[in-house]
C-alpha positions in Angstrom: 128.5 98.7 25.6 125.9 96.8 28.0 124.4 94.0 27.1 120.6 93.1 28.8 119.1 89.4 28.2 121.8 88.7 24.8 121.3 92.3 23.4 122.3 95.5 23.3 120.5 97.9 25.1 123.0 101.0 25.2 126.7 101.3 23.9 128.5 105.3 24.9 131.6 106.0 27.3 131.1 105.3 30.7 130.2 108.8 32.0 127.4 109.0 28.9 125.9 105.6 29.7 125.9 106.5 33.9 124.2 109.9 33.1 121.6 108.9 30.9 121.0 105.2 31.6 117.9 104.0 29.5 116.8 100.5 31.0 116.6 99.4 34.5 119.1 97.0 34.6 121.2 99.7 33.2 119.9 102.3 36.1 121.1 99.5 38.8 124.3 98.5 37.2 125.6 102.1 37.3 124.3 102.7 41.1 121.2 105.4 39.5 117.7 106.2 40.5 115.7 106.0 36.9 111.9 107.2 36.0 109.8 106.8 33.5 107.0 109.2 32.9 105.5 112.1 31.4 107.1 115.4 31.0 105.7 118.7 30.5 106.2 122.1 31.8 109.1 121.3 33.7 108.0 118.7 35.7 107.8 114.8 35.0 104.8 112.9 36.2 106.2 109.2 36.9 104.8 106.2 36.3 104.5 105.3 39.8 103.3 107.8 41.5 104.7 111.5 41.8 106.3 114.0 40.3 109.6 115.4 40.2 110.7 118.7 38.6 113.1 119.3 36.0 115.5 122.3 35.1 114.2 121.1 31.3 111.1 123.6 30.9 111.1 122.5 27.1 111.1 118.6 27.3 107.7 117.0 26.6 106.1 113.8 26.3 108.2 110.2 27.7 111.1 110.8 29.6 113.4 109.2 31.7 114.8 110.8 35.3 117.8 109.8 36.5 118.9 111.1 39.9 122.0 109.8 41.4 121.4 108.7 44.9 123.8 111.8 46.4 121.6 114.5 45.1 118.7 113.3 47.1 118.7 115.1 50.9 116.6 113.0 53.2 114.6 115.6 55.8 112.3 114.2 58.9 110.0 117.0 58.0 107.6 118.8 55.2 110.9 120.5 53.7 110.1 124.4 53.3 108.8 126.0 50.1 112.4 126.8 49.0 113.0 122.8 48.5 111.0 120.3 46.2 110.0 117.2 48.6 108.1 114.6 47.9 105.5 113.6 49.7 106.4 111.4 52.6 108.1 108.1 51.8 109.3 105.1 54.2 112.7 104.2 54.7 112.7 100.2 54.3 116.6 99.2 55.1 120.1 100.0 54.8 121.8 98.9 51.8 125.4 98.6 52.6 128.2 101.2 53.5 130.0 103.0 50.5 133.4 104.5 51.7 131.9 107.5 54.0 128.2 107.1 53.2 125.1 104.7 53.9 122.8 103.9 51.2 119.4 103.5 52.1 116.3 102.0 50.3 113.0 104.3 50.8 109.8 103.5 49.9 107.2 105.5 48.5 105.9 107.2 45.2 108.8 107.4 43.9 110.7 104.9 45.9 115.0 105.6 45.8 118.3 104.7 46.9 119.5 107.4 49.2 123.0 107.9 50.1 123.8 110.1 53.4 126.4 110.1 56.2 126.6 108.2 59.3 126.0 111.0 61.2 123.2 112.2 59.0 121.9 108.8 59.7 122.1 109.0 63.5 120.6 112.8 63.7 118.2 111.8 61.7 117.2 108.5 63.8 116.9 107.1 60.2 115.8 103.2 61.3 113.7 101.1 59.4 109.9 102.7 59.1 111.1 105.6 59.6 108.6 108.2 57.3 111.2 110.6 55.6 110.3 113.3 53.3 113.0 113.1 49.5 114.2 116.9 48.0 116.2 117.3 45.0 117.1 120.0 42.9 115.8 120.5 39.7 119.7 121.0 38.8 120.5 117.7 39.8 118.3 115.6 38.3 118.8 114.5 34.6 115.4 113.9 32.3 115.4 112.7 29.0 113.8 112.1 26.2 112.3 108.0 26.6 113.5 106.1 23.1 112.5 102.6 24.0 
């Protein structure tokens, strides 16, 4: 069960509420990137800015994403055809060091936590303002109907 200001916002195991977190205090708490936004046709066009694309052909209407920051490859380029990259984002700061990865903060439409290697980081040069370009696949990414 989490609680959010004195209430409950979400009660299910632990895997349930890290997969499909429905706030975003929840989203943080459990270390995942959440949109809002509209889905139709297999894509989601987010609140902020962008769109990412779904394996979910027949969800419509609100939804939440959640993408775990792991299933997010960072490229210094306009990723091929083959990948779906976001236009170009910003990379603001390093987060902190988890085990063997780096989690970085990137700016843009959407914005994300990013985790990648150290040495991913220095082939990369992946320093603050450094524009990136964010992939995913559609496989990895979890959308949702919105029920708040």
């Amino acid at each position: 069960m989490v609680l959010e200001s004195g209430r409950i916002v979400q009660q299910g195991s632990p895997y349930d509420i890290a997969a499909r977190p429905v706030t975003d205090y929840v989203a943080t708490l459990v270390g995942v990137n959440l949109y809002p936004g509209v889905a139709a046709g297999g894509r989601v066009e987010l609140d902020g800015g962008g769109t990412i694309v779904i394996g979910d052909t027949a969800l419509t209407g609100r939804a939440l994403v959640a993408v775990r920051p792991s299933a997010i490859t960072v490229y210094t380029f306009a990723a091929g055809s083959g990948q779906r990259a976001q236009p170009v984002a910003r990379a603001n700061r390093r987060t902190g060091a988890l085990g063997d990865r780096i989690r970085l903060s990137v700016s843009g439409s959407p914005g994300a936590l990013v985790d990648v290697t150290p040495p991913a980081v220095a082939e990369l040069g992946l320093a603050r303002g450094r524009d990136v370009w964010l992939a995913t696949k559609a496989t990895e990414v979890d959308a949702y109907p919105d029920q708040r």
